[in-house]
N, C-alpha and C positions, 0 to 999 in steps of 0.2 A: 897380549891383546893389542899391542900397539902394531904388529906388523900387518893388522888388517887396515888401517889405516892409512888411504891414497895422499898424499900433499899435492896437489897439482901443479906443474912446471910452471904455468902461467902466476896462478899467484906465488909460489917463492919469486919468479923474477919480478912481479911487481912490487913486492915486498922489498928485496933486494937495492931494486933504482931508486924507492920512494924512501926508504928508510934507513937505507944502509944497511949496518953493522945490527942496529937493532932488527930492522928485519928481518935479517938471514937472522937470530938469534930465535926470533920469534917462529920461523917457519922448523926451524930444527926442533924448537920444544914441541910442537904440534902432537908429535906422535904421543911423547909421557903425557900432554896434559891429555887428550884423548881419550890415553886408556882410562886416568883418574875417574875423567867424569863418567862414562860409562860405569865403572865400580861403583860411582857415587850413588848415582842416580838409578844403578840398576837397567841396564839400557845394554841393546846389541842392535848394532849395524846391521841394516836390510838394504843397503843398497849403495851406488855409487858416489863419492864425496863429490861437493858443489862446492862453489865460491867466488865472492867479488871481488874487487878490489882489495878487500881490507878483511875480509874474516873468507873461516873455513867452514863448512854446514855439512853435515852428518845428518844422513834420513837416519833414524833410528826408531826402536818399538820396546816402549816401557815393559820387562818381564812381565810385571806384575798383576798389569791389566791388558797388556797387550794393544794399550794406546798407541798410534803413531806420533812420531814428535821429529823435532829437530834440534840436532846439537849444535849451536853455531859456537864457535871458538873464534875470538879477536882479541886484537892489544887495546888495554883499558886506555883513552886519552880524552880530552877537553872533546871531542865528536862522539864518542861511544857512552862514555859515565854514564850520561842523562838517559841511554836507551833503555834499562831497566824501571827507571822512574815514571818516565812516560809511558811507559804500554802497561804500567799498573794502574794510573790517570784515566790511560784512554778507556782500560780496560771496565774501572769503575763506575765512567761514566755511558758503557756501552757503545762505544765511541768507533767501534769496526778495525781495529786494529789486529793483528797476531795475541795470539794468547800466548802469556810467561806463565809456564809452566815451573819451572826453576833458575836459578840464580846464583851464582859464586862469586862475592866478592872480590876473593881475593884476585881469581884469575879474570875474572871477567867473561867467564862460561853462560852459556842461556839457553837452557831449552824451552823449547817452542813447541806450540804447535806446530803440526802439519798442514801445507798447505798443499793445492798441488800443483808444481811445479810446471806442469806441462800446459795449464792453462795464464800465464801471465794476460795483463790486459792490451800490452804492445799486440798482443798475437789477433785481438781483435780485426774480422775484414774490415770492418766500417771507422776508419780513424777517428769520424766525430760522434761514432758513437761512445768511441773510448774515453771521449773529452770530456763526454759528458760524464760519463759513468766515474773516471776521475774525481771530476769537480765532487761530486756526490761524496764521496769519501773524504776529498778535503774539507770539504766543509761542516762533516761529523768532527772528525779531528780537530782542526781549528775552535771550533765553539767551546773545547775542552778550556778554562784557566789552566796558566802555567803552574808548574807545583813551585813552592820555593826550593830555591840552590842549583836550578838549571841554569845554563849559560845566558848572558841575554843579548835580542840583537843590538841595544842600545852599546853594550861594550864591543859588536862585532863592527859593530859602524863607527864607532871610535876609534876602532885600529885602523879599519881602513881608510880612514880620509887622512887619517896622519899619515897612513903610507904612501899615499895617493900620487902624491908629486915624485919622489925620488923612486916611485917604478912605472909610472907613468914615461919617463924619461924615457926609459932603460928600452921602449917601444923604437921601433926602425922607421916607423911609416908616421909622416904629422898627421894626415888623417885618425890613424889610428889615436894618438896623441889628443887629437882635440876630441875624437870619437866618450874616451875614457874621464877627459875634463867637462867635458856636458854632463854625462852618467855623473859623475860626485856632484856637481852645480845643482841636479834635481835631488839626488841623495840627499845637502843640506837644508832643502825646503822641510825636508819629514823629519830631520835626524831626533826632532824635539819631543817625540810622540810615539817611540819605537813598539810600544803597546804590550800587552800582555799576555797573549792567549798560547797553546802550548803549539808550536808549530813541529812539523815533521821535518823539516828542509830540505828531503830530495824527495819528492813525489811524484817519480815519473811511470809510466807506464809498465816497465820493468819490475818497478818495487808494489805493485797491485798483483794480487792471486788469486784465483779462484776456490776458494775454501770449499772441504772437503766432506764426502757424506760421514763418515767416520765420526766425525765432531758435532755435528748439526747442524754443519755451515755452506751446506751447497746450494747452490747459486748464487751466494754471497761474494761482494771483491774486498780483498781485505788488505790494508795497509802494513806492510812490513821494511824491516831495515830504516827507520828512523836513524838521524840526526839530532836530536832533538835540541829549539833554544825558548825560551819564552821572547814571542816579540807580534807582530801587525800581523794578519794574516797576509794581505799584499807582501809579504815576503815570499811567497809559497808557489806564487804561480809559473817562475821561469822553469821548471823544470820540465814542465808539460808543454811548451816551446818550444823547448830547445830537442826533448826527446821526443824521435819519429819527423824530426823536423820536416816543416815546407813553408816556405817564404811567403806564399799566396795564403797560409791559415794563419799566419801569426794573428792578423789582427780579428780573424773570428773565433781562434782559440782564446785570447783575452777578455774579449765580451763575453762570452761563453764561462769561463771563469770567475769573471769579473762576479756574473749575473747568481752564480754557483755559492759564492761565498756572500752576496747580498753587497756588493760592494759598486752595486751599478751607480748609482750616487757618488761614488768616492771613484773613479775611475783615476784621476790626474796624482791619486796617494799612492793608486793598485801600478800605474805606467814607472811614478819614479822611484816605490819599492824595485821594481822587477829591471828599473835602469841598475838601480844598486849590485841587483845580481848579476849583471856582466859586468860591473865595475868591479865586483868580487873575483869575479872568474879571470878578468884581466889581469887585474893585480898579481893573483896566485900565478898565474902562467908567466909574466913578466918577471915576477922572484924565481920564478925557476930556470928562467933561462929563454923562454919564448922568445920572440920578435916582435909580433901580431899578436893581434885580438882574432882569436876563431871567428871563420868568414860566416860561421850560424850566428854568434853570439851578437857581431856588429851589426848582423843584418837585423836580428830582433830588434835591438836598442833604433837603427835608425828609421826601421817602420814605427816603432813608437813616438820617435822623436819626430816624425810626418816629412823623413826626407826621403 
């Protein structure tokens, strides 16, 4: 059963640069754990393998009822753990997320429903209608409390201001330099108050679908691929920013969201959350070798910052 199984070149090499040695380890198991969970779960491939960054997804169709589902296969770490936790949460609270259909601890397997694929929310003509339709779904999600033993942003913001400085450095450009000491300077106005509610943290256009007649969710957009941390909801909003970008919407896609999550009130919490998020983004790229701050990510921060 496993030599039905595609691995796609792009994800082994991304696997490969991001991970190394564990990566390429992890893309070679693919195929055994694959055929596993199809045995496990009773389940055959109907169609061609997908995949992100970071997991592999299998259209498949449960024998037994002839459900469509999806098999996603990824390496368990401190960003994926919390993904089954949460879409049992969101799930409970009706909350528009992917339906978990199954579970493997050990390996870190999940089947899903099916969504379907051909309709993402990027593919929208109307950009701000997507914003909107977006927002909507974050704001189901959000409303969700964190369950206990998710990650939280209080501790993600902890690490990053300690790293702050010595990869702040590591940047070529002083602009960029003082671009990423402003982003922390607002980051420590909030860091007190990191919050509780179950956040998704990559919400972008891409990770919205249009649910399927099959299940009794069409014309529903439904939330998939979670990150999951407990923290503020103004954590949430760069991703809808930055994906689909365009410099002249930043600041109507923020109100827009702002207004989505009821956070119209709280705008200067929702500007230096979403600073935080290119201070995140900075950071990582700077640990990895960058130079620069992405010319999207500085341009968001500096229309917020009103320069």
């Amino acid at each position: 059963m496993g030599d039905v199984i595609d691995v796609p070149a792009e994800l082994a090499a991304t696997q490969s640069r991001h991970n190394g040695a564990a990566g390429r380890a992890f893309v070679a198991a693919l195929p055994d754990l694959a055929a596993r969970c199809l045995e496990r779960w009773g389940l055959r491939v109907d169609g061609p393998s997908m995949h992100g960054m970071c997991a592999l997804v299998l259209p498949v169709v449960r024998e037994a009822d002839g459900r469509p589902a999806a098999l996603k296969l990824q390496a368990v770490d401190e960003e994926t753990a919390g993904e089954p936790v949460a879409l049992r949460a969101w799930a409970e609270a009706g909350a528009g997320a992917v339906e978990l259909l199954g579970h493997d601890p050990e390996t870190g397997a999940l089947l899903l429903e099916r969504l379907d694929e051909r309709r993402p929310l990027s593919g929208e003509a109307d950009v701000r209608e997507a914003v909107g339709a977006l927002g909507a779904v974050l704001a189901r999600l959000a409303a969700v409390p964190a369950p206990k033993g998710l990650r939280t942003l209080g501790a993600v913001v902890e690490r990053m201001l300690a790293q702050a400085p010595e990869r702040t450095a590591l940047l070529a450009d002083a602009a960029d330099r003082r671009l990423l000491a402003d982003c922390a300077a607002a980051v420590r106005e909030v860091a007190g108050e990191p919050g509780d509610r179950l956040l998704h943290w990559d919400l972008h256009y891409d990770n919205v679908l249009a649910g399927r007649a099959e299940t009794g969710r069409a014309g529903e957009w439904i939330a998939l691929d979670p990150k999951p941390l407990a923290g503020d909801p103004a954590f949430e909003l760069f991703p809808a920013l930055d994906n689909l970008f365009d410099a002249e919407e930043v600041a109507w896609r923020f109100d827009a969201l702002t207004e989505a999550l009821g956070l119209e009130r709280d705008r200067e919490r929702a500007r230096a959350w979403t600073l935080g998020r290119v201070l995140q983004n900075g950071l990582w790229g700077a640990g990895s070798g960058e130079v620069r701050v992405a010319p999207d990510h500085a341009e968001i921060a500096r229309r917020l910052l009103g320069r």
